[in-house]
C-alpha positions in Angstrom: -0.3 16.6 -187.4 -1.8 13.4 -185.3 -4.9 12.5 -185.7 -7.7 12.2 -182.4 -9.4 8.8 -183.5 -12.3 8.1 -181.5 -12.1 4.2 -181.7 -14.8 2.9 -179.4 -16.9 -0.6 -179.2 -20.5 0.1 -179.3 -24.5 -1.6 -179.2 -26.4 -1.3 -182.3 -28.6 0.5 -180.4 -25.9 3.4 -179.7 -24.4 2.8 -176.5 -20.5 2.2 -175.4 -21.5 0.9 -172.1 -24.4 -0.7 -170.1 -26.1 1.3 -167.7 -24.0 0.2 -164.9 -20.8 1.1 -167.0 -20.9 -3.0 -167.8 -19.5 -3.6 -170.6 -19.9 -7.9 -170.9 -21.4 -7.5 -173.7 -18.7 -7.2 -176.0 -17.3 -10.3 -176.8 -13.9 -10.9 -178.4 -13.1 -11.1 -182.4 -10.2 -13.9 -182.9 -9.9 -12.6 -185.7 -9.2 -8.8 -184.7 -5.4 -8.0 -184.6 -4.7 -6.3 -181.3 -1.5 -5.7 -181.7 -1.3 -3.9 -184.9 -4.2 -1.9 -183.5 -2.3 -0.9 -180.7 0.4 0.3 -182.6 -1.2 2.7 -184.0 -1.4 4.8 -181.1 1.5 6.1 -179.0 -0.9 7.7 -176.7 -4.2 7.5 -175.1 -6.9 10.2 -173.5 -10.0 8.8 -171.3 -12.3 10.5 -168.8 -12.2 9.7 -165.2 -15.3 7.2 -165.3 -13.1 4.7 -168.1 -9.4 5.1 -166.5 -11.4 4.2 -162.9 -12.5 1.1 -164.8 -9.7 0.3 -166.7 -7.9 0.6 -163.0 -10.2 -1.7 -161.3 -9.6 -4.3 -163.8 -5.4 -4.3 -163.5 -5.6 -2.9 -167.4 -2.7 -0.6 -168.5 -1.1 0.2 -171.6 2.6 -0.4 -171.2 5.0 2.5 -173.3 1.9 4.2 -174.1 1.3 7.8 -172.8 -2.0 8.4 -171.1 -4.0 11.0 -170.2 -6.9 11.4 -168.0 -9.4 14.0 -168.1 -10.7 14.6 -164.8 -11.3 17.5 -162.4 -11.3 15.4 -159.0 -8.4 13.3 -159.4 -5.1 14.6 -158.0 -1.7 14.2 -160.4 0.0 12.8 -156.9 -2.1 10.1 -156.6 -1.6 9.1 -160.2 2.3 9.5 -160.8 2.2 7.2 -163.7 -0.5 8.8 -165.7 -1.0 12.7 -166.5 -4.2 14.0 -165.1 -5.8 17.0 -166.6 -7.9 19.2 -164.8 -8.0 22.4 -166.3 -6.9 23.7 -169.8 -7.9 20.0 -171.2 -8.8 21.8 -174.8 -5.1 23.4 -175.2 -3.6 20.2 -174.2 -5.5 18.3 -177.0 -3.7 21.3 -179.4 -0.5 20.3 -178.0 -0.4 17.1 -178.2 -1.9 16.8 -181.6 0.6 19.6 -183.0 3.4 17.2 -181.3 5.1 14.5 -183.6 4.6 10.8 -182.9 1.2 8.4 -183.6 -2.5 8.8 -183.7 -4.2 9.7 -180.3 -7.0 6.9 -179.0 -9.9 8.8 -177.2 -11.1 5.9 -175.3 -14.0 5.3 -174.6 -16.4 7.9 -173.0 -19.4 9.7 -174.2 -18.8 13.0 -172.4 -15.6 13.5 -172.7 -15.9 13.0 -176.7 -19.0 15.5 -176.9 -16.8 17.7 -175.5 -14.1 17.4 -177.8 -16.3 17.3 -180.9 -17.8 21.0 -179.4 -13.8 22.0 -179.7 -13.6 20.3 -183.6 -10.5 18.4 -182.0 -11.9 14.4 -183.2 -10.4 13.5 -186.4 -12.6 10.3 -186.8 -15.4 8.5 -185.4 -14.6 4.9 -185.3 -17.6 2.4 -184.3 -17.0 -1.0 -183.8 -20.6 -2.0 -184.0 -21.4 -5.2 -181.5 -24.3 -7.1 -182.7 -26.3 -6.6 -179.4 -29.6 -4.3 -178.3 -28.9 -3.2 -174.6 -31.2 -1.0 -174.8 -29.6 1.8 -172.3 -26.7 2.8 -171.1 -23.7 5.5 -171.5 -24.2 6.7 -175.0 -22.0 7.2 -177.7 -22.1 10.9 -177.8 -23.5 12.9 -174.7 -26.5 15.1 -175.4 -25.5 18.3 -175.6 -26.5 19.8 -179.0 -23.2 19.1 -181.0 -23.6 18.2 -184.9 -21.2 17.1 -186.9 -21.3 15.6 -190.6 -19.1 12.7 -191.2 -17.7 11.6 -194.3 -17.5 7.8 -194.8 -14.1 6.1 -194.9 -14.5 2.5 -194.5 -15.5 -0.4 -192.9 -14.5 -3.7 -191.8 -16.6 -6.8 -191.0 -15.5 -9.8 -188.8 -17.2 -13.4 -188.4 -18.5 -12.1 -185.2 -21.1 -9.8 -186.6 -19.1 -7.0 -184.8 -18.6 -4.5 -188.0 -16.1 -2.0 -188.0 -16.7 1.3 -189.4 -14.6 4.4 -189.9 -15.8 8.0 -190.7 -13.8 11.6 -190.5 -15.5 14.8 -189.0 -16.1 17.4 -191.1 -14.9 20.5 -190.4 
């Protein structure tokens, strides 16, 4: 079964973007391989909020499938993408029953909580930024969901920015 890896850059203080959705503050790693990351993923799922950005800034993942969860955008308007706007918790089963690589949830708060609530997120992957913003969107909305997580690993880099790696327990 494929895995739902929450990989996601975050402040030390907790949040995965400033509290205008900024997100300046995370400054490249030379050192961090890209490429081999990206290959570990043959598909990606986002809220609305992130693919909006990630749209605004000419970003797109070439021979990656990706999937937006959003209940205002229309699939016509999007023909390159696949929108969901209803049934987004038997999609996840499906496409984590399918074959093929790891699914990226990236980036956003709400829509992980969510999938947490469903026990769908295999890991939790924080790649800590040394920074204090001090507000923003937080890594995991408040809505009451607690999960333990089992410690897998971690990576530093000459950055500061430390890479850690836990599973969910179920």
């Amino acid at each position: 079964m494929r895995q739902l890896r929450y990989q996601v850059a975050c402040s030390l203080d907790g949040f995965i973007a400033g509290p205008e959705d900024e997100f300046d503050w995370i400054m490249p790693e030379p050192t961090f391989d890209f490429e081999e990351h990206h290959a570990q993923f043959d598909t990606l799922l986002m809220g609305r909020r992130t693919y909006e950005i990630i749209c605004s800034m000419g970003e797109s993942f070439p021979g990656k499938q990706v999937i937006v969860a959003s209940r205002s955008l229309r699939q016509e308007d999007h023909p390159d993408i696949e929108v969901v706007s209803e049934g987004l918790e038997a999609r996840v089963r499906e496409l984590r029953a399918q074959p093929g690589r790891d699914i990226w949830l990236y980036g956003g708060g709400d829509l992980f909580s969510q999938l947490l609530s469903w026990n769908l997120v295999d890991t939790v992957e924080p790649a800590i930024i040394p920074i204090l913003l001090g507000g923003g969107v937080p890594l995991l909305a408040s809505n009451g969901v607690r999960r333990r997580l089992a410690f897998i690993g971690q990576q530093a880099y000459p950055s500061g920015m430390v890479l850690l790696k836990y599973e969910v327990q179920q």
